[in-house]
RORO-459691 format. One record per atom (N, C-alpha, C, O): atom name; residue in three letters; x, y, z. Coordinates in steps of 0.02 Angstrom, whole numbers, plus 50000, padded with zeros to 5 digits. Example, Ala and Ser with C-alpha at 12.3 -4.5 7.8 and 13.67 -1.06 7.14 Angstrom:
// RORO-459691
("N"; "Ala"; (50660; 49716; 50390));
("CA"; "Ala"; (50615; 49775; 50390));
("C"; "Ala"; (50660; 49835; 50390));
("O"; "Ala"; (50712; 49834; 50423));
("N"; "Ser"; (50642; 49888; 50354));
("CA"; "Ser"; (50684; 49947; 50357));
("C"; "Ser"; (50645; 50002; 50394));
("O"; "Ser"; (50670; 50057; 50402));
***
This chain:
// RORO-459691
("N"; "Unk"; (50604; 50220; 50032));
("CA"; "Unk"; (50591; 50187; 49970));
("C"; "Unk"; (50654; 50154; 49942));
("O"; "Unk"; (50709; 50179; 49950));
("N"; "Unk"; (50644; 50098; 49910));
("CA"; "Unk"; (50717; 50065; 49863));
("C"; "Unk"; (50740; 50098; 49835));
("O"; "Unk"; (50799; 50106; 49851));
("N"; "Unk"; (50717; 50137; 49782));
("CA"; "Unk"; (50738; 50172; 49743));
("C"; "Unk"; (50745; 50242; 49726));
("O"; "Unk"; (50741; 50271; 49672));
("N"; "Unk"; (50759; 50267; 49797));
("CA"; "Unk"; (50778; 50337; 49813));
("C"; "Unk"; (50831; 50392; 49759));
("O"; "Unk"; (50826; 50443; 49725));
("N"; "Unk"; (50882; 50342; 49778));
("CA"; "Unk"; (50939; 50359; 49720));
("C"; "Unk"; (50931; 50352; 49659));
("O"; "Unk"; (50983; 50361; 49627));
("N"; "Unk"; (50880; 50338; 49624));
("CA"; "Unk"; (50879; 50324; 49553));
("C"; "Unk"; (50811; 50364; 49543));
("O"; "Unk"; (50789; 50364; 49486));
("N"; "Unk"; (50780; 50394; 49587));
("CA"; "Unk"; (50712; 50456; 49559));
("C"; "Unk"; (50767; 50508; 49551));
("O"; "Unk"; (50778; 50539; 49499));
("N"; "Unk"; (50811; 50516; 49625));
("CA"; "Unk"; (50850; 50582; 49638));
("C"; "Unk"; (50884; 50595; 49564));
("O"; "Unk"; (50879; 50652; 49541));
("N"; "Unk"; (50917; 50548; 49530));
("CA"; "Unk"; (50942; 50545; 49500));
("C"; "Unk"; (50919; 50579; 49414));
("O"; "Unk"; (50944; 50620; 49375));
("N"; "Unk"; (50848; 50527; 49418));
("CA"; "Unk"; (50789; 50546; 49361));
("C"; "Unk"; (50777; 50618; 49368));
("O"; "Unk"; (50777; 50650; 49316));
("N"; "Unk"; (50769; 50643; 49412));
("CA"; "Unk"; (50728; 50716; 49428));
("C"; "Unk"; (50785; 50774; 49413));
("O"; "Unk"; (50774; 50823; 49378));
("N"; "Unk"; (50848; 50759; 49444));
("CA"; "Unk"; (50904; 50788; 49416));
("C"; "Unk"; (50899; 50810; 49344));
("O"; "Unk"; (50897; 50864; 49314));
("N"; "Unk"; (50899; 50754; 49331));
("CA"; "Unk"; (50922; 50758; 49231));
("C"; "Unk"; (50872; 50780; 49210));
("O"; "Unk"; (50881; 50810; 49157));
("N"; "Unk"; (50814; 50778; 49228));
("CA"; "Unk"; (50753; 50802; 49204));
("C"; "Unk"; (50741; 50876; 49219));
("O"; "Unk"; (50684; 50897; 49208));
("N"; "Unk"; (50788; 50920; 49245));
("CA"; "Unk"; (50801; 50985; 49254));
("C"; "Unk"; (50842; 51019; 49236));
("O"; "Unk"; (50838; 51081; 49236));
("N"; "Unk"; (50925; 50963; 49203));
("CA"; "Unk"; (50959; 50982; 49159));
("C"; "Unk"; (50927; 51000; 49109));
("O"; "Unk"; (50926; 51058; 49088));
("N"; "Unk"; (50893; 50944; 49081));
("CA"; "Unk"; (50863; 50926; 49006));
("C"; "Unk"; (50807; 50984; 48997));
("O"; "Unk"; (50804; 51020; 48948));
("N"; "Unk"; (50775; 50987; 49038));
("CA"; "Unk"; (50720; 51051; 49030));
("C"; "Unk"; (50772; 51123; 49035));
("O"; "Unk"; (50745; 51158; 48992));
("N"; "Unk"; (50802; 51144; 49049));
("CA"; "Unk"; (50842; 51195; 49055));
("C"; "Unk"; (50883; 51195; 49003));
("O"; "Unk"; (50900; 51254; 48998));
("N"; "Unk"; (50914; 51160; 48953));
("CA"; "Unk"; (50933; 51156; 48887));
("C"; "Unk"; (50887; 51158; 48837));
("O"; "Unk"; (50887; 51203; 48795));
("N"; "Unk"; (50831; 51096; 48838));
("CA"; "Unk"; (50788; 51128; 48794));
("C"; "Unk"; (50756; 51188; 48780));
("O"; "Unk"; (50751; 51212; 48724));
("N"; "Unk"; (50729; 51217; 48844));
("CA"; "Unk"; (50703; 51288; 48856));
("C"; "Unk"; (50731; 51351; 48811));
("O"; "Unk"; (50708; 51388; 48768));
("N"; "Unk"; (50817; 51336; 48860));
("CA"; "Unk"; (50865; 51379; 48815));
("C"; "Unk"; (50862; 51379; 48732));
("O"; "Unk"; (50856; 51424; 48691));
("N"; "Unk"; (50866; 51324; 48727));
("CA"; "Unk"; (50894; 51296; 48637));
("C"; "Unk"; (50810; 51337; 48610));
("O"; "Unk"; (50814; 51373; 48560));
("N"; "Unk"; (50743; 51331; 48643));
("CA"; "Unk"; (50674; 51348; 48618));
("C"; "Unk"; (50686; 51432; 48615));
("O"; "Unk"; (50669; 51468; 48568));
("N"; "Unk"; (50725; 51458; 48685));
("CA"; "Unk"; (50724; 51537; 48657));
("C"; "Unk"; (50766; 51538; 48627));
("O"; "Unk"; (50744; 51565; 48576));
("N"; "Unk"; (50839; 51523; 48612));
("CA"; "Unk"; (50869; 51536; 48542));
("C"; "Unk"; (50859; 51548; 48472));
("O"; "Unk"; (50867; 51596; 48435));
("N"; "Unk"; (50830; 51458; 48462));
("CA"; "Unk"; (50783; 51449; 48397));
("C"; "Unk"; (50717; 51469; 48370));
("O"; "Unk"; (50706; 51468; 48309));
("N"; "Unk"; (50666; 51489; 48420));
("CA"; "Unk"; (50583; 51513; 48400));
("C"; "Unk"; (50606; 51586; 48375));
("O"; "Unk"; (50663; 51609; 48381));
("N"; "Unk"; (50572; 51606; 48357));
("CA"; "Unk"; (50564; 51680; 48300));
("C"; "Unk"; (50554; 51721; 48377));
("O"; "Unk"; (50589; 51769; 48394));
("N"; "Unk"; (50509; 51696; 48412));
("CA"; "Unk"; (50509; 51770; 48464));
("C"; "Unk"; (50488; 51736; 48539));
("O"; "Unk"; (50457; 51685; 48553));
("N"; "Unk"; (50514; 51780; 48575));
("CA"; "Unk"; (50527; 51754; 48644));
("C"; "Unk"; (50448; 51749; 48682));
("O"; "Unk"; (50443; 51731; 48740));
("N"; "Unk"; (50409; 51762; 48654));
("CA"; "Unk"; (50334; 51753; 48664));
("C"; "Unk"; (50296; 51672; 48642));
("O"; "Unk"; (50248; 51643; 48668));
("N"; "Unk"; (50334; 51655; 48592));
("CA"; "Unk"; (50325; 51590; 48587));
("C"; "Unk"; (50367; 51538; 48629));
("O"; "Unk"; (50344; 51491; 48661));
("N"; "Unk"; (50420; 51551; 48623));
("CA"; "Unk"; (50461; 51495; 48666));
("C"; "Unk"; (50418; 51511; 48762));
("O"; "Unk"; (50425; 51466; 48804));
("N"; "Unk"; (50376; 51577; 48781));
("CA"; "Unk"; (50367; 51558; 48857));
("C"; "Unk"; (50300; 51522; 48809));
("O"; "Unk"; (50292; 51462; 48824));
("N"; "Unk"; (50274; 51536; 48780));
("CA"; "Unk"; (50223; 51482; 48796));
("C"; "Unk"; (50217; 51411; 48776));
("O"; "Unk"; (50174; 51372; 48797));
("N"; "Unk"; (50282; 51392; 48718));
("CA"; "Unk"; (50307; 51327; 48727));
("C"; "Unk"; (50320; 51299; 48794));
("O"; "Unk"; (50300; 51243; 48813));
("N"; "Unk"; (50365; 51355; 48839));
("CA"; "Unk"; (50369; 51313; 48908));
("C"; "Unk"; (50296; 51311; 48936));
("O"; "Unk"; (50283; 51251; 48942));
("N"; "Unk"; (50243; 51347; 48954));
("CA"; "Unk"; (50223; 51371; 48974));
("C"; "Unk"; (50162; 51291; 48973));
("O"; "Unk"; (50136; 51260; 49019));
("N"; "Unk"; (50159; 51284; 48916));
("CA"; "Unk"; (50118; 51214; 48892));
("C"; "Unk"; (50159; 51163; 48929));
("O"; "Unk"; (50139; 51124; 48971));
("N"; "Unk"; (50218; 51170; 48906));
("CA"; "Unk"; (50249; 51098; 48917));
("C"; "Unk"; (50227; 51088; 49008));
("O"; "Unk"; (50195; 51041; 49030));
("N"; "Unk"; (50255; 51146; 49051));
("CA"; "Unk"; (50228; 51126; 49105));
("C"; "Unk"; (50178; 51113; 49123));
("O"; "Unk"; (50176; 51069; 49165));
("N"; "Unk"; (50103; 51148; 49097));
("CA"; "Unk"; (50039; 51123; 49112));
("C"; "Unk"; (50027; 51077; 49092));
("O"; "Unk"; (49973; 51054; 49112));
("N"; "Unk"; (50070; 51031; 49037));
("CA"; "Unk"; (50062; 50945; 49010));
("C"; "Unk"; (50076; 50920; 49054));
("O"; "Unk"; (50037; 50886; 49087));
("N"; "Unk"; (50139; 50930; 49068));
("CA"; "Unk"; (50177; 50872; 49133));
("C"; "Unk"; (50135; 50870; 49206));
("O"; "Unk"; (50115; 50819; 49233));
("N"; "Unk"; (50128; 50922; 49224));
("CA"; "Unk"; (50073; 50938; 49304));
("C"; "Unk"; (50012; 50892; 49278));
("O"; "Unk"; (49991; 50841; 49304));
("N"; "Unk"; (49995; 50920; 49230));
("CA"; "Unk"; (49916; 50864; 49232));
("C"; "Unk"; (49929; 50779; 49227));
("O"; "Unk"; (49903; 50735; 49260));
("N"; "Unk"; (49970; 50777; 49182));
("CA"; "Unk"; (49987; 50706; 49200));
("C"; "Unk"; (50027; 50673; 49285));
("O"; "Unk"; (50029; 50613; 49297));
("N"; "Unk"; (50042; 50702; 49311));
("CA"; "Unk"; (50046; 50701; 49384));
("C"; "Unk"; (49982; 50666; 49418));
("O"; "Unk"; (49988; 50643; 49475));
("N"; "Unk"; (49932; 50662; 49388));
("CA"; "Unk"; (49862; 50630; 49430));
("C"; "Unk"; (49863; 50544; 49400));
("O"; "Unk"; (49835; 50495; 49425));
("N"; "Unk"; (49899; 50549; 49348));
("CA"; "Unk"; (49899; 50468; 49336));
("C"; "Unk"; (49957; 50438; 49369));
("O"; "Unk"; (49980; 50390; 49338));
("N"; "Unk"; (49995; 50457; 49439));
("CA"; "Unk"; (50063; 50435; 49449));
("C"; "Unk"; (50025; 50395; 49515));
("O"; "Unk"; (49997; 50425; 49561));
("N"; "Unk"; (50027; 50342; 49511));
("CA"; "Unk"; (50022; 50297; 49575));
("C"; "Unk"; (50072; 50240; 49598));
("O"; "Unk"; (50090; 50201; 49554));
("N"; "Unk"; (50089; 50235; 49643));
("CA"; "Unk"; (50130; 50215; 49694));
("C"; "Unk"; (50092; 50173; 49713));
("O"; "Unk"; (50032; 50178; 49728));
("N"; "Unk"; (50160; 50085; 49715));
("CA"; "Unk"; (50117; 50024; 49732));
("C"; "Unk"; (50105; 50031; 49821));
("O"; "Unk"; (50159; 50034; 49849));
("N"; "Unk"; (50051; 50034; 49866));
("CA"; "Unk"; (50035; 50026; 49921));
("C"; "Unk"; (49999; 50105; 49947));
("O"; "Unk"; (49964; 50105; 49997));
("N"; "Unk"; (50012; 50174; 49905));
("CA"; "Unk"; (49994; 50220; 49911));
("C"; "Unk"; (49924; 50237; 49886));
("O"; "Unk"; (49915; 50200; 49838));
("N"; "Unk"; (49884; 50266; 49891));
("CA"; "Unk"; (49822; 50319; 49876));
("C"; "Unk"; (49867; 50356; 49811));
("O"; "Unk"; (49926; 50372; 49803));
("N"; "Unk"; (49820; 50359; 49781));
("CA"; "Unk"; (49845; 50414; 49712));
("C"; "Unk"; (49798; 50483; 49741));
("O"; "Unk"; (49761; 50487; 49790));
("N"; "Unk"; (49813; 50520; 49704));
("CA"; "Unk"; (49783; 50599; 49694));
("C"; "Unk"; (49717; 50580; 49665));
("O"; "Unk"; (49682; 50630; 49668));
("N"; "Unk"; (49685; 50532; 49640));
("CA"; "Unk"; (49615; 50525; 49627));
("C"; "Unk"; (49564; 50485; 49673));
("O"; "Unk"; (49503; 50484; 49672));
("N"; "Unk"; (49612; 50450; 49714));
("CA"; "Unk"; (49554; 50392; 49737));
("C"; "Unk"; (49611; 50338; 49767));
("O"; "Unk"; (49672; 50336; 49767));
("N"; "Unk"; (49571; 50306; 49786));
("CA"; "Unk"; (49610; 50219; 49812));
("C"; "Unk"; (49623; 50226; 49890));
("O"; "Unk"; (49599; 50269; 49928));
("N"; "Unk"; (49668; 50177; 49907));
("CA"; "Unk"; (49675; 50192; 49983));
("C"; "Unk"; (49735; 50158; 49998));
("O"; "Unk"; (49752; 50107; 49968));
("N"; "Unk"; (49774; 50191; 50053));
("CA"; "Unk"; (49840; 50168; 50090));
("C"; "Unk"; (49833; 50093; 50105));
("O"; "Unk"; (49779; 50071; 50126));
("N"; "Unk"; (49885; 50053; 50094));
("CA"; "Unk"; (49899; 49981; 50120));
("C"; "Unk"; (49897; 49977; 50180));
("O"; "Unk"; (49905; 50033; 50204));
("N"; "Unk"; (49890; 49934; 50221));
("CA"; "Unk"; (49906; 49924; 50294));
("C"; "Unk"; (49970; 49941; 50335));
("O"; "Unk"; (49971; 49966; 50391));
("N"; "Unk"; (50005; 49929; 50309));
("CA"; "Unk"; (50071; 49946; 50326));
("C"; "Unk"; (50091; 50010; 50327));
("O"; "Unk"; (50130; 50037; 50366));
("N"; "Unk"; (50057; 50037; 50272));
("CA"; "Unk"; (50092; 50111; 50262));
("C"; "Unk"; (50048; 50180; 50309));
("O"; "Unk"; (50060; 50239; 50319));
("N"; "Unk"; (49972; 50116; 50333));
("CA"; "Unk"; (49943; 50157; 50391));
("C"; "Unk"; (49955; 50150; 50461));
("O"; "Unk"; (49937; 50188; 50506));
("N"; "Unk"; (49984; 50100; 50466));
("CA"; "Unk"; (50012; 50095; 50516));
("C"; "Unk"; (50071; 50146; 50539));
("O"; "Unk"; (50078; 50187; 50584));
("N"; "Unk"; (50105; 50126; 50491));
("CA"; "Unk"; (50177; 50178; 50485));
("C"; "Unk"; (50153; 50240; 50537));
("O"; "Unk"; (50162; 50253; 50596));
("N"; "Unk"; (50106; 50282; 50455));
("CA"; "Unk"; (50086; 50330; 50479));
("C"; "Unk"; (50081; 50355; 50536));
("O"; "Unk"; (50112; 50405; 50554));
("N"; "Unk"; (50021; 50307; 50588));
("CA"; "Unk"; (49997; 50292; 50649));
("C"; "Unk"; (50060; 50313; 50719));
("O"; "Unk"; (50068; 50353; 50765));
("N"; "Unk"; (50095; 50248; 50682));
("CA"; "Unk"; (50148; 50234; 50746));
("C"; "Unk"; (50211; 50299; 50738));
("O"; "Unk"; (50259; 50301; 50777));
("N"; "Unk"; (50204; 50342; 50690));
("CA"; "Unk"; (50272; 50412; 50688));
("C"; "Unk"; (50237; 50447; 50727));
("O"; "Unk"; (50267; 50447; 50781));
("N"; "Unk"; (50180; 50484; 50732));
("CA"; "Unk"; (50136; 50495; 50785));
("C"; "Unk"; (50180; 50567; 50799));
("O"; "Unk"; (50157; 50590; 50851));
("N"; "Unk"; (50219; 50599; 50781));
("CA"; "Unk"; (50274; 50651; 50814));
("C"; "Unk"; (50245; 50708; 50759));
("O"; "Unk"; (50216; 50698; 50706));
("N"; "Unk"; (50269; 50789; 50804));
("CA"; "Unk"; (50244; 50832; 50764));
("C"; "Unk"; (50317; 50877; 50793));
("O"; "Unk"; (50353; 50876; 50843));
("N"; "Unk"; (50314; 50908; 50740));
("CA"; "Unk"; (50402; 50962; 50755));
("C"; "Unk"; (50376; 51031; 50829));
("O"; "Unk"; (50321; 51058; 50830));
("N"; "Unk"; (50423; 51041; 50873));
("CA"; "Unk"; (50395; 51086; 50894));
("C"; "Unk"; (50468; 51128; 50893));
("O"; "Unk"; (50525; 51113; 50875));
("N"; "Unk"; (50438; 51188; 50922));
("CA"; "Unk"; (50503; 51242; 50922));
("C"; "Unk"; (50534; 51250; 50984));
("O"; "Unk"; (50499; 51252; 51036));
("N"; "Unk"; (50587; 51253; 50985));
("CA"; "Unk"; (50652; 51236; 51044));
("C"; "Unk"; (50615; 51279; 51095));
("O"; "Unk"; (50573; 51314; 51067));
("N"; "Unk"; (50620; 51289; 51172));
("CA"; "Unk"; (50595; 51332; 51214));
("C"; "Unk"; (50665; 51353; 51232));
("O"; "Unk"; (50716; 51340; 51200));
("N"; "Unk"; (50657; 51396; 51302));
("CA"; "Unk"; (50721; 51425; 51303));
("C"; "Unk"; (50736; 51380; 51369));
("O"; "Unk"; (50795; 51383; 51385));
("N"; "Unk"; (50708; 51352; 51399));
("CA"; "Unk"; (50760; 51280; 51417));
("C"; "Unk"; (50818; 51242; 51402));
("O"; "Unk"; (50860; 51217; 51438));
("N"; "Unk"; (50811; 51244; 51336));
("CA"; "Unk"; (50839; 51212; 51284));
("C"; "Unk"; (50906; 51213; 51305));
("O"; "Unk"; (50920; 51154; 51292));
("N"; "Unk"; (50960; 51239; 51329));
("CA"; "Unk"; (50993; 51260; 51347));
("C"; "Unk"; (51043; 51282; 51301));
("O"; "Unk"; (51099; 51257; 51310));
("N"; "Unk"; (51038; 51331; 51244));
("CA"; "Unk"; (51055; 51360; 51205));
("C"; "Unk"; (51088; 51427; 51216));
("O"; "Unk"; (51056; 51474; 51238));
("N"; "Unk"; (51155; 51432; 51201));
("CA"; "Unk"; (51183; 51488; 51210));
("C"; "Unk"; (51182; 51532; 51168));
("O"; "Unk"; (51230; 51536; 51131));
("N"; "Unk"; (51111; 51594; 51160));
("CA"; "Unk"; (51107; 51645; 51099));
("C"; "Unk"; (51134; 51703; 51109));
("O"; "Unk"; (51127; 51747; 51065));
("N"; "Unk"; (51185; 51723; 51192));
("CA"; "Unk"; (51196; 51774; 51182));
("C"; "Unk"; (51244; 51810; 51142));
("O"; "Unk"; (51254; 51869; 51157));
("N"; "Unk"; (51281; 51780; 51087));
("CA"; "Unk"; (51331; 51801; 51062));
("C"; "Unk"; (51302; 51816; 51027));
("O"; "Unk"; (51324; 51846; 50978));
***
């Protein structure tokens, strides 16, 4: 994607920022029963809005369908991970 470095970036700060606010919520609320379920909301807000996130050429989480290109892609990686055999010629006896 183009803009690799600038989600990485977004998602970062967006874990600072939640980890300060959080903090600053159990400091300031009267009791530590309210601040989890301040977090507690805030995350089930953010997850549900996760179904309106669509990506130009991608399928969303509700519906739609992959571009051509990006089925192709798919198609032509065609590879699945497998686990080393002992061919491999790996030296484990140490």
């Amino acid at each position: 994607p183009p803009a690799t470095g600038s989600s990485s970036g977004i998602v970062g700060a967006g874990g600072n920022t939640g980890a300060v606010c959080f903090g600053l919520g159990f400091r300031q609320l009267a009791s530590t029963k309210s601040a989890f379920t301040l977090m507690g909301c805030s995350i089930l807000g953010s997850s549900l809005l996760t179904f309106l996130v669509m990506i130009k050429g991608h399928r969303s989480l509700l519906g739609g369908e992959d571009s051509e290109a990006i089925k192709s892609a798919w198609q032509r990686s065609g590879q699945t991970l497998t686990a080393p055999d002992d061919k491999d010629g790996f030296d484990d006896t140490a």
